[in-house]
C-alpha positions in Angstrom: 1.3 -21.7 11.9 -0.4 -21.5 8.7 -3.4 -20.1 10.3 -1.0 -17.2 12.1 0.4 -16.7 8.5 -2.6 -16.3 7.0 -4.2 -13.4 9.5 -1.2 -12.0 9.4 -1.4 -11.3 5.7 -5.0 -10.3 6.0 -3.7 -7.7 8.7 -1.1 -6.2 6.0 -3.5 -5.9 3.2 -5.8 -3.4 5.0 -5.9 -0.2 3.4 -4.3 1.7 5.9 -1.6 -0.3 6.3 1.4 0.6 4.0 -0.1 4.5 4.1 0.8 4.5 8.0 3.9 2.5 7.4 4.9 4.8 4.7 4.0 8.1 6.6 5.6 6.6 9.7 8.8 6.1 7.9 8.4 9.6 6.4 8.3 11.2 9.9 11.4 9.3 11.2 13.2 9.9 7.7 12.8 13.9 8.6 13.6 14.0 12.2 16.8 12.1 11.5 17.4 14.6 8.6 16.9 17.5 10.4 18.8 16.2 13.3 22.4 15.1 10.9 22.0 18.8 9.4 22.4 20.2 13.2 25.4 18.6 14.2 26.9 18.3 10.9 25.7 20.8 8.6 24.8 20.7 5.3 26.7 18.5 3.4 29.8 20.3 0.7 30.5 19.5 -2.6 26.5 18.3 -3.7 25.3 20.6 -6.2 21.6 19.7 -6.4 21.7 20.3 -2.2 19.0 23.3 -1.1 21.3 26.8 -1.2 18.3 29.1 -0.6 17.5 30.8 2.2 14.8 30.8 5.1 11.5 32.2 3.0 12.6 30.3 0.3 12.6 26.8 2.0 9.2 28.1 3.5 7.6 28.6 0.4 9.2 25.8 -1.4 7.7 23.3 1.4 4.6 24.8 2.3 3.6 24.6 -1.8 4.6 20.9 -1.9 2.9 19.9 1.6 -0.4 22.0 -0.2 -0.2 20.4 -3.4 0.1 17.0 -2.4 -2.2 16.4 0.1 -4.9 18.4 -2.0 -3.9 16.0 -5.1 -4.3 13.0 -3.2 -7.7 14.2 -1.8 -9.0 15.0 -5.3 -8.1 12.0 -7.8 -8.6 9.6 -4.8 -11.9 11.3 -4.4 -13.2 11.5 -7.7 -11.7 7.9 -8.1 -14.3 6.1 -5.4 -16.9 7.9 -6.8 -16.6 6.2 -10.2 -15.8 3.1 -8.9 -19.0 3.5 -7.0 -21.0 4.6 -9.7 -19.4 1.5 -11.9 -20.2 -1.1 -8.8 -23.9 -0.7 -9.4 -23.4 -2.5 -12.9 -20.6 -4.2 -12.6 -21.0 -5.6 -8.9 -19.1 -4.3 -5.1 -16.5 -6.5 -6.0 -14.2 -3.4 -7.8 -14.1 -1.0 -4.4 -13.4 -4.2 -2.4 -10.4 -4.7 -5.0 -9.3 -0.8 -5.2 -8.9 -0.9 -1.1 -6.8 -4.0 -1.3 -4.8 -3.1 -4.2 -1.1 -2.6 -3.1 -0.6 -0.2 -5.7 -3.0 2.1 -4.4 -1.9 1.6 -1.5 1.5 2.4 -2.0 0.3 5.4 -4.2 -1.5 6.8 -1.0 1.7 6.4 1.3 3.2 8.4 -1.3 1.4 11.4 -0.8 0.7 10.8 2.8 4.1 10.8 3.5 5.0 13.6 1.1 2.5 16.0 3.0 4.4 14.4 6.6 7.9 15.1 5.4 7.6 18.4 4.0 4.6 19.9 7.4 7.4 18.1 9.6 10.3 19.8 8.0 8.7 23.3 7.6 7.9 23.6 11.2 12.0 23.3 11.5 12.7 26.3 9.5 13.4 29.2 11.8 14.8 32.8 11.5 14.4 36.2 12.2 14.8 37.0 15.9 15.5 33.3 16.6 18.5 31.3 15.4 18.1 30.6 12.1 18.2 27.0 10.5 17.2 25.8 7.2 17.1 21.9 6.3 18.8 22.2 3.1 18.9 18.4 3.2 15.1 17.7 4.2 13.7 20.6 1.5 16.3 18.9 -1.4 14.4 15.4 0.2 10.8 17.1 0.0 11.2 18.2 -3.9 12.4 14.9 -4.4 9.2 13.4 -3.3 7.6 16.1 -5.1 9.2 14.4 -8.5 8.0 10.8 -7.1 4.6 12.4 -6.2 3.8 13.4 -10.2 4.9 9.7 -11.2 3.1 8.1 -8.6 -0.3 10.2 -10.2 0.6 9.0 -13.4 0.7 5.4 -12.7 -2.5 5.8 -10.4 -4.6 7.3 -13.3 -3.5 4.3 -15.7 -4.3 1.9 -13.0 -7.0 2.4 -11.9 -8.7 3.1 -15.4 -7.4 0.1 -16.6 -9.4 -1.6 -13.8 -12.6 -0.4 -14.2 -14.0 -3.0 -16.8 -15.9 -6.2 -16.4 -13.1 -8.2 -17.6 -11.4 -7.2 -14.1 -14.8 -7.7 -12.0 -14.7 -11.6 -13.2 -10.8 -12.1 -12.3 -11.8 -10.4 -9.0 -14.4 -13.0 -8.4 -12.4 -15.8 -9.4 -9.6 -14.7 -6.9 -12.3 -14.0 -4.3 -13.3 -17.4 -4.8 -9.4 -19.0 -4.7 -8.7 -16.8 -1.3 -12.5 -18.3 0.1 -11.4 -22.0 -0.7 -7.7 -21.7 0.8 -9.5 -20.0 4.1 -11.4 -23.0 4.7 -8.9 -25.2 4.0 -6.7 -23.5 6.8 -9.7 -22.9 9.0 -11.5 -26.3 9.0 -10.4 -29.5 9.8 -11.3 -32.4 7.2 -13.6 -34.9 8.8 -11.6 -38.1 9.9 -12.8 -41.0 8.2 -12.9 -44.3 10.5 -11.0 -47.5 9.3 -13.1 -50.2 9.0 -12.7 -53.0 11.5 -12.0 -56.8 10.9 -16.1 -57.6 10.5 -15.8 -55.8 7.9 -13.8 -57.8 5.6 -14.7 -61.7 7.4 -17.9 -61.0 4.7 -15.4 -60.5 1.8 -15.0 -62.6 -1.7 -12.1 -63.0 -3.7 -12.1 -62.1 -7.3 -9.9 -63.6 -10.1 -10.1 -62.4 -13.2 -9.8 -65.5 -16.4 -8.0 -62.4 -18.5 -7.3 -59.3 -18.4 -10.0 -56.8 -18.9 -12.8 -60.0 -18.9 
């Protein structure tokens, strides 16, 4: 069981993990939006609902889609290359740690699932000759993530500067050296050692001690 547990949490600290998670939720999160908004319509009484019209909610998602997938291409980017450059003096040990950092991570998913939401929600906007629909729900959703998508680049630029020193390369190696000693110990059996038989203890002498200590 241990062993299960343990691959299993080497499978969900891969890299592209919580990204596809979070872009997978992101796709369900605008079909099912989209879908509410056709049988019930946009929602009355919300004053920070989406009220514009067709080329509106086009431009407003197709500028947030655009941004955020070319932001996340950029800093993450520019990011690997000076955690490359910093490896050859400080050791591999800080791009090993940047792809299994779940803050990263999560601050991947973020725009990953951004760009999802809002490609997924602009090929829904219709009009002209065809029956027109706007997702007032999924484009008040999309600038939203928008908002989540500048604080998620704030905390990634303080993060990851923050790691890039060699105070952080010896606590990697320490927990690289904790994770290696708890795999073995789930991975190998400790060698059984035999109990002696009655021969022996036939050769045995008893002790006493005059006082204690002597």
């Amino acid at each position: 069981m241990q062993r299960l547990f343990f691959r299993m949490r080497e499978f969900t600290e891969q890299f592209w993990f919580i990204p596809a998670l979070m872009t997978a939720t992101a796709l369900l999160l605008a079909e099912l939006g989209i879908t509410l908004e056709e049988q019930f319509g946009v929602p009355r009484g919300l004053a920070f609902v989406y009220t514009g019209g067709e080329a509106g909610a086009r431009s407003v998602l197709g500028a947030i889609a655009s941004s955020s997938i070319g932001t996340a291409g950029t800093i993450f980017s520019i990011t690997i290359a000076a955690l490359s450059f910093s490896a050859s003096s400080m050791g591999p040990r800080l791009l090993e740690h940047f792809t299994h950092d779940r803050g990263n991570q999560i601050t991947l998913g973020i725009f990953i699932g951004t760009f999802t939401f809002t490609l997924y929600s602009l090929r829904a906007v219709t009009g002209g000759e065809e029956t027109p629909f706007v997702p007032h729900d999924n484009v008040t959703a999309a600038l939203v993530l928008a908002v989540a998508c500048v604080a998620a680049l704030v905390y990634f630029l303080a993060h990851a500067t923050r790691n890039i020193n060699m105070t952080q390369t010896i606590n990697l190696l320490r927990e690289d050296m904790y994770r290696t000693l708890e795999r073995s110990t789930l991975t190998q059996r400790p060698a059984e050692i035999p109990c002696p038989d009655t021969d022996f203890w036939e050769g045995g002498e008893v002790l006493r001690l005059g006082s204690a200590g002597g």
